[in-house]
C-alpha positions as CSV (number, residue, x, y, z in Angstrom):
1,X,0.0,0.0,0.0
2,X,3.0,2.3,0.2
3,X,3.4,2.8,-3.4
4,X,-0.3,3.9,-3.5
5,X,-0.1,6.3,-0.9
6,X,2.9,7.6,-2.2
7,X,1.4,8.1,-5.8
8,X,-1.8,9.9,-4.2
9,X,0.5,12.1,-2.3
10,X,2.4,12.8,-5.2
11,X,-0.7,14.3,-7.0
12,X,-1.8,16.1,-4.3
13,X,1.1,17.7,-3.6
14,X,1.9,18.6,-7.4
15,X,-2.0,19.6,-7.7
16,X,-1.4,22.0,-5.1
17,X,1.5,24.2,-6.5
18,X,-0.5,27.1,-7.9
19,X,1.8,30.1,-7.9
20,X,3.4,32.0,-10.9
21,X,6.6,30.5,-12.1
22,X,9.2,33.3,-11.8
23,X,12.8,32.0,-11.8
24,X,14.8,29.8,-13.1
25,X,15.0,27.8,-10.3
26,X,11.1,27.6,-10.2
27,X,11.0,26.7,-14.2
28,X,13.4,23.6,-12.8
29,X,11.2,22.6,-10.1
30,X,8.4,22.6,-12.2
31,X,10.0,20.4,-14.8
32,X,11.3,17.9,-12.4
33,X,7.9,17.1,-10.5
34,X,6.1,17.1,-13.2
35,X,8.1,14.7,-15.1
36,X,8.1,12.5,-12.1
37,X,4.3,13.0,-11.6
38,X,3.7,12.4,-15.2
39,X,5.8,9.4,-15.1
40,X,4.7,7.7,-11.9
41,X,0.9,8.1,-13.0
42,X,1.1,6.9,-16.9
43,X,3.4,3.8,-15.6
44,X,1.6,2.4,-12.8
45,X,-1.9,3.2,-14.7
46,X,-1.0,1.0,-17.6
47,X,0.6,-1.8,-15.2
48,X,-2.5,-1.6,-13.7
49,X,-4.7,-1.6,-16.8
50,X,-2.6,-4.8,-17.7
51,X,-2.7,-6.7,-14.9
52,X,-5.6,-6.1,-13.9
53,X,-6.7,-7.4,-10.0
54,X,-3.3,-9.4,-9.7
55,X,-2.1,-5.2,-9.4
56,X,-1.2,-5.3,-5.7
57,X,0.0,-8.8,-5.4
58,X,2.6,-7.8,-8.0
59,X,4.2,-5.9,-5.4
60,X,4.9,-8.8,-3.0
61,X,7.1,-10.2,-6.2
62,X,11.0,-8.6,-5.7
63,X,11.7,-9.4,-9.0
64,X,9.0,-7.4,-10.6
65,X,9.1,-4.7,-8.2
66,X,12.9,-4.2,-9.6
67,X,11.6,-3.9,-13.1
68,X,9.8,-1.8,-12.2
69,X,11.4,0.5,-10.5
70,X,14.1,0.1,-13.5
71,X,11.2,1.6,-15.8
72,X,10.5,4.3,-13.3
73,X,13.7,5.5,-14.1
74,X,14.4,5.4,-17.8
75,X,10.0,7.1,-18.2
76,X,11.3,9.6,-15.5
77,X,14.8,10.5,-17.5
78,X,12.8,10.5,-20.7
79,X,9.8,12.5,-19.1
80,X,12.7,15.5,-18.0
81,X,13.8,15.6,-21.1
82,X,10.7,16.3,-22.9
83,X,9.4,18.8,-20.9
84,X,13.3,20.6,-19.9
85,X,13.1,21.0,-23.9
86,X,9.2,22.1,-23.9
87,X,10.1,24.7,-20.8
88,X,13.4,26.3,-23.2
89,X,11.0,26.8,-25.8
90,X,8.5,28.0,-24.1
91,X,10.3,30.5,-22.9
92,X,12.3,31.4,-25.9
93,X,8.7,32.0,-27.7
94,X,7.4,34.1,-24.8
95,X,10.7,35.5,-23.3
96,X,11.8,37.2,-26.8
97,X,15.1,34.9,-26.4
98,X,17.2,33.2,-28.2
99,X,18.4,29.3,-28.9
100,X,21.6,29.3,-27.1
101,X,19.4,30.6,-24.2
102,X,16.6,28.1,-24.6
103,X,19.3,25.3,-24.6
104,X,20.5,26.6,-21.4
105,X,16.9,26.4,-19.8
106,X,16.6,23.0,-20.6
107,X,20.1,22.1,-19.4
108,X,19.1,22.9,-16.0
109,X,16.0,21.9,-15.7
110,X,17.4,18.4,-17.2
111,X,20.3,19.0,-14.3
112,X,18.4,19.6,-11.4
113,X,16.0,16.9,-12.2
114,X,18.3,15.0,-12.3
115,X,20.3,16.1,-9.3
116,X,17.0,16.1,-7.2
117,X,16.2,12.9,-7.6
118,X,19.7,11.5,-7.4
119,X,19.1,8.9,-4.3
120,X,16.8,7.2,-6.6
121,X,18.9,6.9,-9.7
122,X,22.1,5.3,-8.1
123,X,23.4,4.0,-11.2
124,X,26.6,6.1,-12.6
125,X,26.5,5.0,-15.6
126,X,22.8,5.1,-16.5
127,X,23.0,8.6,-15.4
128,X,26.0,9.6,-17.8
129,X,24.2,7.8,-20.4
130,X,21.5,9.9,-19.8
131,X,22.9,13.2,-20.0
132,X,25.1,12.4,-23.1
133,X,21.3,11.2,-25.0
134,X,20.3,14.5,-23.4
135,X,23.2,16.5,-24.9
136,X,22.7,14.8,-28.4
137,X,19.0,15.9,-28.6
138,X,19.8,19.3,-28.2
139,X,22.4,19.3,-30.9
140,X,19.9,18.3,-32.7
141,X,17.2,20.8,-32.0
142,X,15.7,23.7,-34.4
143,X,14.3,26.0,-31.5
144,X,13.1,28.2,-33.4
145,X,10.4,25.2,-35.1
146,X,9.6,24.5,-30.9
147,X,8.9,27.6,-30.1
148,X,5.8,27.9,-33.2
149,X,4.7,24.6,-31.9
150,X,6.5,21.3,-33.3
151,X,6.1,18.7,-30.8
152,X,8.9,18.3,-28.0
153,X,7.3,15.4,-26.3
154,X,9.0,12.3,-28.3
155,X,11.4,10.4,-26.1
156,X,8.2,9.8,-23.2
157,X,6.0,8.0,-25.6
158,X,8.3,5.6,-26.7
159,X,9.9,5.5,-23.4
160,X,6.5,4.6,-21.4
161,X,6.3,1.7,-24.1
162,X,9.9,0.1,-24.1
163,X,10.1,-0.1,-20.3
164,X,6.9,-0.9,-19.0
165,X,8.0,-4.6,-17.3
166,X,4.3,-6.2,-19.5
167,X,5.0,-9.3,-21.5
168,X,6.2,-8.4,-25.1
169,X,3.3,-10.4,-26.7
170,X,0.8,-8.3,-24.8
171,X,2.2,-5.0,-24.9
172,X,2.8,-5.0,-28.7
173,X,-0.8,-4.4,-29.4
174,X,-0.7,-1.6,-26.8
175,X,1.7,1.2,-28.2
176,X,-0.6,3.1,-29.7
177,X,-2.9,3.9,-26.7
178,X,-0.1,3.5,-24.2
179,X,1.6,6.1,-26.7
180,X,-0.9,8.7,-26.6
181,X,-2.2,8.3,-22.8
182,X,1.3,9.7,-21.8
183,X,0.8,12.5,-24.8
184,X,-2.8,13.7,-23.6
185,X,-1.1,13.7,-19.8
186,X,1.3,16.3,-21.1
187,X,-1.7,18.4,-22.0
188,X,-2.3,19.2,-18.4
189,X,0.8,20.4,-17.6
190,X,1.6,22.5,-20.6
191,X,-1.3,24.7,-19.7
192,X,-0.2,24.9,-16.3
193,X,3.1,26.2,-17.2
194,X,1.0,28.2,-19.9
195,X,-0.7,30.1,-17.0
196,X,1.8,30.1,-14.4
197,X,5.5,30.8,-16.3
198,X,6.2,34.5,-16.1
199,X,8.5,34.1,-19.3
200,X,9.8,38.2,-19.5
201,X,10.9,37.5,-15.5
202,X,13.1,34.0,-16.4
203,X,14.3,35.6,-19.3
204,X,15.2,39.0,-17.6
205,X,17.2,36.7,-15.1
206,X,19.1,35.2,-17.7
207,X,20.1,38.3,-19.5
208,X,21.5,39.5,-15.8
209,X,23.7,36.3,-15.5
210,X,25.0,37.2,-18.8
């Protein structure tokens, strides 16, 4: 029952954050919980979905409670990235900034997710891993197509659907709804940072840095 709680907590907590987003700092915070939040809620719902009343049992089972936890990690990673790249655009579009800046945005929001979960991702090298996958999508990133709207929310999707610990016959006929259940969780969240990101304040604090 602790993983339940935890996850109701999670929402409640997350649900409860109301106030403008100001600062880098805050941008980070944002992108972090809400990676994990989206994360936690699309994984365990489609574990659940799957398995159906066998769901709590499944947590008596060690070996399936470390696969899971293994795909909590990789959605989470992916997660941070998408919405670290959504935030830089974001407020590239809104903040009258430029790429180099929104790159920076989303390398510390990818950071200090990171960072602030760091007692649950113990493993060195999955983190490096992470942050040189992290690296090459920037390098490949046109900011200026983000910021009028091309999609930054790629690596969750396919994330949510390679990790989930479901049997490969079953989940193959999944990945389209599994797909798009993490895409329409997104939705939430990009009109909470809509109403809440004070973009000419984050990019007014970058400009002082510089």
């Amino acid at each position: 029952m602790e993983v339940f709680a935890h996850q109701i907590f999670q929402r409640l907590r997350v649900r409860r954050e109301t106030g403008p987003i100001e600062t880098v700092e805050a941008l980070c915070h944002f992108a972090h919980t809400r990676a994990a939040f989206v994360a936690q809620k699309k994984l365990y719902g489609y574990l659940k979905a799957r398995i159906g009343t066998r769901y709590p049992s499944m947590f008596e089972d060690d070996v399936f409670v470390e696969s899971i936890n293994i795909a909590k990690r990789h959605v989470f990673a992916a997660c941070l990235s998408d919405i670290a790249v959504h935030a830089g655009a974001h407020v590239m579009r809104n903040g009258r900034l430029e790429g180099a800046a929104a790159r920076r945005i989303a390398q510390e929001c990818f950071a200090a997710g990171l960072a602030a979960n760091r007692e649950d991702l113990q493993d060195e090298a999955m983190l490096a891993s992470w942050h040189v996958d992290f690296s090459n999508r920037l390098d490949g990133i046109l900011w200026e197509n983000l910021a009028v709207g091309n999609d930054c929310f790629t690596e969750s999707p396919k994330a949510l659907y390679r990790w989930a610990p479901i049997e490969e016959s079953l989940k193959r006929y999944d990945r389209e709804i599994v797909e798009n259940s993490i895409r329409f969780a997104w939705a939430e969240v990009i009109r909470d940072l809509r109403k809440r990101a004070v973009a000419e304040a984050i990019s007014a604090e970058l400009r002082q840095r510089e």
